[in-house]
N, C-alpha and C positions, 0 to 999 in steps of 0.2 A: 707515702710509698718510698722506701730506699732502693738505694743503688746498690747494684750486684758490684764485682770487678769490672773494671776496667777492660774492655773485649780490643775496641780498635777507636783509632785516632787519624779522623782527616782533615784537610783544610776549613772543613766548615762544622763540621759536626763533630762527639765524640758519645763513644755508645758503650752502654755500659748494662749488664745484665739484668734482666729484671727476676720480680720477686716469684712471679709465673712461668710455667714453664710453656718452651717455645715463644717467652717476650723479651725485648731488651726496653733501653730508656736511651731516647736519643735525646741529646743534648745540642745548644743549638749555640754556638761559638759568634762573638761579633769579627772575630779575623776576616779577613778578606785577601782574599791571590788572584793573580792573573797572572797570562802568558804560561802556563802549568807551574807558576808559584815561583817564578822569576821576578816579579809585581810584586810585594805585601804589603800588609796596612790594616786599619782596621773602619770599621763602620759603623758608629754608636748605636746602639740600640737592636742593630742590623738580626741578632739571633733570635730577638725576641719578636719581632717583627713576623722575619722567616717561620718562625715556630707556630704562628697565628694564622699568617696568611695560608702557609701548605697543612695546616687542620682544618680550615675553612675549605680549602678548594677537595681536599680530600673525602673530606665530610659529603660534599656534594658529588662529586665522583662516586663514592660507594651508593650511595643513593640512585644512581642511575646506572645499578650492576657491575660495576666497573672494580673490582677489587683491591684494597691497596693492604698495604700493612700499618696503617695508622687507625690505632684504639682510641684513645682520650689523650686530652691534654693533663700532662701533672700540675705545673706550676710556668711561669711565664717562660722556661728557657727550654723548658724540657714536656717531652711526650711518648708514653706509652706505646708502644709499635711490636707488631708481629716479628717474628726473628726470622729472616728468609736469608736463604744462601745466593748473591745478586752475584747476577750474569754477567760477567764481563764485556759486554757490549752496550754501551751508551746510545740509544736513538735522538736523533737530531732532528726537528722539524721544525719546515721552512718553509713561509708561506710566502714573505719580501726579503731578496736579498741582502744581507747583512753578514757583519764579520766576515769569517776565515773564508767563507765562500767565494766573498768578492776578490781577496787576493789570489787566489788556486785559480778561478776561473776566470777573471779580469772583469767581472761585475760592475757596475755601480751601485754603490748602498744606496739603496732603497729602489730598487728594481723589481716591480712585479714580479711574479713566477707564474706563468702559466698555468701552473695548477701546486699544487701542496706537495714538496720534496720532501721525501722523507730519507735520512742518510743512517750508516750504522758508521760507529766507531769501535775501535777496542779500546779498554777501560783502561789504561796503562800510561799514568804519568813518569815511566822510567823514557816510554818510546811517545811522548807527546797525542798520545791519546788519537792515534792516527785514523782516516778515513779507513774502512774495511767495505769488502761489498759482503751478502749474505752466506754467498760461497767459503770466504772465509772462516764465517763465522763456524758452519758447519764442520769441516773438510779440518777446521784444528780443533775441533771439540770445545767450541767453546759453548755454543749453542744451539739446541737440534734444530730442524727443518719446522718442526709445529710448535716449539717457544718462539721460533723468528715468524710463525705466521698468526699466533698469540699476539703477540709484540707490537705487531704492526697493524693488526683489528685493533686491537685497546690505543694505541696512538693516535688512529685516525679518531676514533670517537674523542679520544679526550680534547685532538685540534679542534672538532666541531662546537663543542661543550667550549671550552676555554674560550676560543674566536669570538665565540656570541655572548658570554659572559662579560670581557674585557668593552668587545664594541659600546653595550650598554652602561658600561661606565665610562665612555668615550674616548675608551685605548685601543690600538691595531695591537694584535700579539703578532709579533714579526715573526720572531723563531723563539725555538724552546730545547731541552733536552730533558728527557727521561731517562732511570734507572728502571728495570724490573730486577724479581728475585725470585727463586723457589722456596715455597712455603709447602711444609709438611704438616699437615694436620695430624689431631689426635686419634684417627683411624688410619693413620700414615699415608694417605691418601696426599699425591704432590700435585702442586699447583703453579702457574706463572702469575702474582701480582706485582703490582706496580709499587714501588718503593721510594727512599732520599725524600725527595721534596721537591717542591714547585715553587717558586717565588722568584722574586726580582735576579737573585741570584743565578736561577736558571735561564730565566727567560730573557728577551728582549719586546720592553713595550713600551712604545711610542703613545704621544699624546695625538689623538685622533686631528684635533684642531690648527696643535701648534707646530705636532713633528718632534716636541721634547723628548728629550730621553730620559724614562722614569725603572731604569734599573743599575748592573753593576756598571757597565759601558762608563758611567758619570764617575766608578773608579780605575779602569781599563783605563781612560782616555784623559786622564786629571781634569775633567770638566767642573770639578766640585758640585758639591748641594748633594752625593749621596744618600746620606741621612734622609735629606729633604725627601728624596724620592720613593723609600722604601715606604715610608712614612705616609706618602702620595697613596702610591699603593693597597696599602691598609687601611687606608682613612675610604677609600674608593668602595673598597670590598667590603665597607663596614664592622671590621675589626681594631681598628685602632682605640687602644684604650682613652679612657678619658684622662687630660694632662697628663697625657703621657711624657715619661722623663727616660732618654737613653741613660 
C-alpha cells in the first residue's frame, strides 16, 4: 500500500493520504516531547511499539462497539486509519492522581480519587493545551453538547475496558488521554469515533507490585530505561515481536 501526500505532521505521528477514500496512513515517529515540546528526544523503537500496542487495544475496543478509526496494520511503523475531522478537545482520565493535576491542585502523586475524573482540554499547543470545562467547549464551537456527551460515554467504557485489561497484566492505568474525530461515511452519515492512539505515550501505567513507571514519565522525568518500558508494555499485551531490534 503507498502513501498519498503528505497531509499533517505532529510530535509523534505523521499522516499521510491513503490509497482509499476517506482513509489516511498514520505513521508512527520514535521522537519524543514533553512539557508541549519544550523537552525533545527520542525513544528507540518507541513508533513501532505505539503502532502495535494502539492496534492491539483498538482492535479490542472495536470489538466491544466502541468505534475508532483504525483499519489494519500496513507494515511495523505504519497503519491504515479512517480519515476523521478530530475535535479539538483532548479528554483526560484520571483514576490516581498524577501529573499536572498534582501541581494545580496541590495533590500528591499517587492519591486515590474518589471516583474516575474525567477533564476536557483544548487541543492547542500554541496555548499549552489548557484545562476547559464542557461549557467551553460548546459556547466556542468547538464541540456540541452530544459529541461531548458521546465523548464521555465512550471514555468511561474504555477506562472500564483498559483498567481491567492493564490490572491483568499486573499494571494500575493511572490516567490517560483520548483524541475523538468526526468521521463521514459513504452515505454521508457523521459520526463521533475515537481516534491518535493509546500507548505508553498517552497513558500513565504503573507496575501493580513495584509502583515502576512503565511509560513516557521515564522521559518527562530523565529516569532512564524508556525503551525498557515501552517494550514492558508490549511484551505484557503480547505484542512484542520476537528479537525485537529498535
Amino acid at each position: 500500500m503507498s502513501r498519498g501526500k503528505q497531509l499533517y505532521e505532529g510530535k509523534a505521528k505523521v499522516i499521510f493520504e491513503g490509497e482509499e477514500p476517506q482513509t489516511v496512513i498514520q505513521y508512527f515517529k520514535d521522537d519524543a516531547t514533553a512539557f508541549n515540546a519544550q523537552k525533545k528526544g527520542t525513544i528507540n523503537g518507541k513508533g513501532i511499539l505505539n503502532n502495535l500496542i494502539t492496534g492491539h487495544i483498538f482492535t479490542h475496543l472495536e470489538n466491544l462497539g466502541i468505534p475508532t478509526h483504525f483499519i489494519e496494520h500496513i507494515n511495523d511503523r505504519e497503519q491504515l486509519v479512517r480519515h476523521v475531522d478530530i475535535i479539538p478537545v483532548e479528554v483526560i482520565v484520571r483514576n490516581i492522581a498524577a501529573g499536572s493535576i498534582c501541581k494545580r491542585l496541590g495533590l500528591e502523586e499517587g492519591q486515590p480519587l474518589d471516583d474516575t475524573l474525567v477533564e476536557y482540554c483544548y487541543k492547542s499547543d500554541e496555548h499549552g493545551d489548557p484545562v476547559i470545562s464542557g461549557e467551553h467547549a460548546v459556547v466556542l464551537g468547538w464541540a456540541t453538547e452530544e459529541e461531548l456527551e458521546i465523548m464521555h460515554y465512550m471514555t468511561l467504557r474504555i477506562n472500564d475496558f483498559l483498567s481491567g485489561l492493564m490490572v491483568g497484566m499486573g499494571i494500575r492505568l493511572v490516567d490517560f488521554k483520548l483524541e475523538f474525530g468526526r468521521f463521514v461515511d459513504e452515505d454521508g452519515e457523521e459520526y463521533v469515533i475515537l481516534a491518535d492512539e493509546i500507548s505508553p505515550d498517552t497513558c500513565r501505567f504503573w507496575d501493580l507490585e513495584t509502583g515502576e513507571k512503565l511509560d513516557k514519565d521515564r522521559f518527562r522525568r530523565d529516569l532512564g530505561g524508556a525503551e525498557d518500558a515501552y517494550q514492558e508494555i508490549a511484551r505484557r499485551l503480547g505484542v512484542l515481536p520476537e528479537n525485537f531490534n529498535a
